[in-house]
C-alpha positions as CSV (number, residue, x, y, z in Angstrom):
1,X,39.5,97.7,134.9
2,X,39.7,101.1,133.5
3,X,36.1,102.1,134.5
4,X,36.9,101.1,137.9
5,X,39.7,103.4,138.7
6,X,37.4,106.1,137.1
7,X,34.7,105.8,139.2
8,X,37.2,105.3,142.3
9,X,38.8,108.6,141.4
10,X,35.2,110.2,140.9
11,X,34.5,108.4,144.3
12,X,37.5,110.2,146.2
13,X,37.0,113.6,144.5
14,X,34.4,114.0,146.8
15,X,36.4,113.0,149.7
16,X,33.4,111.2,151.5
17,X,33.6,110.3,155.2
18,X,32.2,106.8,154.5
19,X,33.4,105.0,151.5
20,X,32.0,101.5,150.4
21,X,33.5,99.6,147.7
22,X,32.3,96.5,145.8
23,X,35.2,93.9,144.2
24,X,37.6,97.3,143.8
25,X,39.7,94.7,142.1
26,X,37.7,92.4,140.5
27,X,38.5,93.3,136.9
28,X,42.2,94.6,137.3
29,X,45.5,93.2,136.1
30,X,47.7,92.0,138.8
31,X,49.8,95.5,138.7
32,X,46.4,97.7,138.6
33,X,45.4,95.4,141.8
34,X,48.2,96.2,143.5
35,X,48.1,100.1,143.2
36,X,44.3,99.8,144.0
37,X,45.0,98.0,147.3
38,X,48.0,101.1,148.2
39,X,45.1,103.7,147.1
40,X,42.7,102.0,149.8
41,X,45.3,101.6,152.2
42,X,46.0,105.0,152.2
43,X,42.7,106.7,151.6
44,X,41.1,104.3,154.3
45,X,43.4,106.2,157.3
46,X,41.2,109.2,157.2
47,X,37.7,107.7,156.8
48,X,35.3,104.9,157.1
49,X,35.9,101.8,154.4
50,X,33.4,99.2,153.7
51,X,35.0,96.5,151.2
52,X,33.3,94.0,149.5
53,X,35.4,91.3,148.5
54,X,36.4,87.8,147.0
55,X,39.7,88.5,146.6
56,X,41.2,88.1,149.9
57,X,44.4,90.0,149.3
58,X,42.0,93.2,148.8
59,X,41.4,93.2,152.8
60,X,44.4,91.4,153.9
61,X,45.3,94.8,156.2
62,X,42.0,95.8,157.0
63,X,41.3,96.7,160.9
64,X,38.2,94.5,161.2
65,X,37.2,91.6,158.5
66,X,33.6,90.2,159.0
67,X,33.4,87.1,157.4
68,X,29.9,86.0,155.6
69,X,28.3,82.8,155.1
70,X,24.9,82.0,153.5
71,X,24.0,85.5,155.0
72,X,25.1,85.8,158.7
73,X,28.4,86.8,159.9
74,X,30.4,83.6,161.1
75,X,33.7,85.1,162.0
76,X,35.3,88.8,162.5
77,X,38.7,89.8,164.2
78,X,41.8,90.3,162.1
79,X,43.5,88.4,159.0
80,X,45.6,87.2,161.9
81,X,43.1,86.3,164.6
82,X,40.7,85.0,161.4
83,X,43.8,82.5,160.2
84,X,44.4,81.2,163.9
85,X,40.8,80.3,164.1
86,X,41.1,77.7,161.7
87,X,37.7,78.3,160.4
88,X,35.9,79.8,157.0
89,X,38.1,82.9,156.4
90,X,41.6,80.3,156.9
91,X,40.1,77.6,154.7
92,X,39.0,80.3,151.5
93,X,42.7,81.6,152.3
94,X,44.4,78.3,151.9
95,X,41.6,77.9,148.5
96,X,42.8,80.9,147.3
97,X,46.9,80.5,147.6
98,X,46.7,77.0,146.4
């Protein structure tokens, strides 16, 4: 976990218009998780944010989720539109609160 909020604070201290990250919180304790997602939150406002995720609470507020199976896009909209649609993204958040 530590070596990822280095290289996110490297990352950020060259304030890049486009900013991809892959599983920002995929080594973190719960409490590290949760400042990561506030850093995104407010570091995406002002720039382009690409996340790569499992952990669904990591894009939970994003603007646009695209939703990946077996390598095509199945679903995109919102966490809200994706969960009324019943389909992949609803199902791996029901796996993942269970």
């Amino acid at each position: 976990g530590e070596r990822q909020l280095i290289s996110f604070a490297r990352a950020l201290a060259h304030d890049p218009p486009l900013l991809i990250l892959d599983e920002a919180t995929s080594s973190v304790d719960p409490a590290t998780e949760r400042l990561i997602r506030d850093a995104i939150s407010r570091i995406s406002a002002a720039r382009t944010t690409l996340i790569v995720a499992h952990r669904l609470s990591t894009i939970r507020d994003a603007d646009r989720i695209l939703v990946l199976h077996q390598g095509r896009i199945v679903e995109q909209g919102t966490h809200d539109d994706l969960m009324s649609m019943g389909g992949v993204y609803h199902k791996l958040s029901r796996l993942g609160s269970a």
